[in-house]
C-alpha positions in Angstrom: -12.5 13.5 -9.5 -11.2 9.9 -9.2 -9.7 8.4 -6.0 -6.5 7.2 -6.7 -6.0 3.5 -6.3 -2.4 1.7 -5.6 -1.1 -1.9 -5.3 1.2 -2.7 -2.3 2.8 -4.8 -0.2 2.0 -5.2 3.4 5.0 -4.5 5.2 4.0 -3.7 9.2 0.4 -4.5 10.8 1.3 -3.9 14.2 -1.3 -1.2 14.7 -4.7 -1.8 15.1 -6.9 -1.0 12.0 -3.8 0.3 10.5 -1.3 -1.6 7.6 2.0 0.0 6.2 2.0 -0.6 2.6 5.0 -0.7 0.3 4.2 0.7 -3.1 6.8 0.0 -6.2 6.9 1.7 -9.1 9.4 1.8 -12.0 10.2 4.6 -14.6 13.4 4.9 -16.5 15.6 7.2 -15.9 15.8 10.6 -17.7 19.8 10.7 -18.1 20.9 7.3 -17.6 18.1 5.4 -19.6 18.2 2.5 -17.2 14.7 1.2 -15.5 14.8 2.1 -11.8 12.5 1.3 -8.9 11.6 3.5 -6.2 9.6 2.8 -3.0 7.3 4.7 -0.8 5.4 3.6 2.2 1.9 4.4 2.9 0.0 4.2 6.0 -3.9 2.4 5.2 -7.0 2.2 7.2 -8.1 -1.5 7.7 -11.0 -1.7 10.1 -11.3 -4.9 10.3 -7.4 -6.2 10.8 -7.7 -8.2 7.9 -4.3 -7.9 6.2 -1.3 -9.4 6.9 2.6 -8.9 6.4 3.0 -10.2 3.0 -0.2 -9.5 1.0 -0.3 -8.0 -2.1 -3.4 -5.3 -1.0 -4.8 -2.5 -3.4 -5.1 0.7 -0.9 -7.2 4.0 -2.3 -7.1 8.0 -1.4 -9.7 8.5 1.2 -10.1 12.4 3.2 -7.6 12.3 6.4 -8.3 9.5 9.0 -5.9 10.6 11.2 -1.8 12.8 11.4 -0.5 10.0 8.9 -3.2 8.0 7.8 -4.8 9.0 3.9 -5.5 6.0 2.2 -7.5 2.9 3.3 -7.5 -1.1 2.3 -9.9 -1.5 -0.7 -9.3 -5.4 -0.8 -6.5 -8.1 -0.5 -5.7 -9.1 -3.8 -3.3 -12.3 -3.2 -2.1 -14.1 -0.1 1.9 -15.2 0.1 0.8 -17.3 2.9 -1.8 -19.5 2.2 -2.4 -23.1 3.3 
C-alpha cells in the first residue's frame, strides 16, 4: 500500500528534528456549492533541522515516531526566503 504524500507549509520549527506543517486543501461545498479551504496541521520528522518557517515541504506517512509525530519531511520543495 502507498504512503501517503502531502504538500505544506512550514509553520513552527521550534523543536528539534520536528516541523509543524500547514496542509491546504480545497473542496466545494456539498450544499452551498462554493470552494472552501480547510486546514490541518501535521507534526513531521526532520532529522537533520533542515526546514524553515515558510517552505513549501512535501511530508509522507511513516509508522509512529513518537505521541504526535506520523509523518516525516520527504524534501523542501521551494524556499520563500532565499537570497
Amino acid at each position: 500500500m502507498p504512503k501517503r504524500v502531502l504538500q505544506g507549509t512550514v509553520v513552527s520549527d521550534a523543536n528539534d528534528k520536528t516541523i509543524v506543517v500547514r496542509v491546504e486543501r480545497r473542496f466545494t461545498h456539498p450544499l452551498l456549492k462554493k470552494t472552501v479551504r480547510r486546514s490541518k496541521k501535521y507534526h513531521a520528522h526532520d532529522e537533520n533541522n533542515v526546514a524553515k518557517v515558510g517552505q513549501t515541504v512535501w511530508i509522507e506517512e511513516t509508522a509512529p515516531i513518537s505521541k504526535n509525530k506520523r509523518w516525516a519531511l520527504v524534501q523542501e520543495a521551494s524556499s520563500s526566503q532565499s537570497a
